[in-house]
C-alpha positions, 0 to 999 in steps of 0.5 A: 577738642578741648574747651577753649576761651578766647578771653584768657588767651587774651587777657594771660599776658597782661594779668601775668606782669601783674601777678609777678608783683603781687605773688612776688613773695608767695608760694602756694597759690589757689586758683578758683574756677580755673575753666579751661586751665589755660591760666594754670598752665600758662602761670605756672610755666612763668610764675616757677616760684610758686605751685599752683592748684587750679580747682573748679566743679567736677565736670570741668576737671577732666578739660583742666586735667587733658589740658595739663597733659596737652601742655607736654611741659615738666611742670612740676609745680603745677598741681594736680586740679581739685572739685571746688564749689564755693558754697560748699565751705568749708572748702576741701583745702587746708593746711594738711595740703602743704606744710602751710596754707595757701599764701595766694588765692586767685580767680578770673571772671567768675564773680559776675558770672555766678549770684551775689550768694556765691560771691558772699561764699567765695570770700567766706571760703577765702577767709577760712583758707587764706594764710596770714599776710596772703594775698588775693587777686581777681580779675574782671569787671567792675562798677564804681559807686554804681556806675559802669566804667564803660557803655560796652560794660553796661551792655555786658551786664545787660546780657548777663542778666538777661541769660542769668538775673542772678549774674552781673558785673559787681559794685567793687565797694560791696566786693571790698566791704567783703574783703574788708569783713575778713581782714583784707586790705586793698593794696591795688586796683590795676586798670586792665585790657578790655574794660577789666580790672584787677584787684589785689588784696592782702591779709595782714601777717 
């Protein structure tokens, strides 16, 4: 049986009417840690606009890869998933993958999961792959000015921390002072279902 995540079932159809805008005017977008490939399947049969790379560590592109398959769908603008770590930079993407480079780049609740030393190295690699005029989208939770937006987010974040010190929801100022380093400028910040955010940034052309 494939691996299955309950949350990007649930969270697919709100993060999609979100993405149709910002993706609107992109073509190429890199989705990192795609997990079960449930979001890579599900974007690129709604989102045909666009050719969509899911990416993630080895051992979880065989489930990404059987996932693709058991989708049964003529997708040919879902690409082929590709091993990325973010603190292997430089990232093994680049404009030799497509005529340009990747004009959109996406993640969904993987910056609470991993340390602040990954986050810092998710950005570097974003700064070295993303086009001009491209845009970033991450989804999941955050703090503002310190605090939790919710008591079930504070209690979230106690339990990450507690299976991972190194984990744990983000101030959203120390995220965007990253986007901000390489040349991103928030454009949105959408409230989400279950206590989540989604954030867009975009590189100036």
């Amino acid at each position: 049986m494939l691996p299955f995540s309950a949350a990007a079932e649930n969270n697919k159809r709100p993060i999609l009417e979100k993405l149709k805008d910002a993706f609107s005017e992109s073509t190429r977008v890199l989705e990192i840690a795609s997990g079960t490939g449930q979001h890579a399947v599900f974007f690129a049969e709604n989102l045909p606009h666009l050719d969509w790379r899911p990416s993630d560590l080895d051992e979880n592109l065989p489930a990404i890869d059987q996932r693709i398959v058991q989708a049964d769908a003529d997708l040919a603008n879902l690409l082929a998933p590709i091993e990325l770590d973010m603190s292997d930079l430089p990232w093994p993407v680049s404009a030799s993958d497509y005529e340009d480079a990747y004009d959109g780049i996406y993640t969904a609740n993987s910056l609470h999961i991993v340390s602040w030393e990954l986050v810092e190295a998710f950005f570097e690699g974003v700064g070295e792959t993303l086009a001009p005029g491209g845009v970033l989208c991450i989804y999941g939770p955050f703090k503002y000015e310190g605090t939790f937006t919710t008591a079930s987010n504070e209690t979230f974040d106690k339990s990450l921390r507690d299976r991972n010190p190194e984990s744990g929801i983000r101030d959203f100022e120390a995220v965007n002072e990253w986007a901000e380093k390489i040349g991103l400028k928030l454009i949105a910040d959408h409230p989400m279902p279950a206590n989540n955010q989604l954030l867009v940034w975009k590189r100036a052309s």
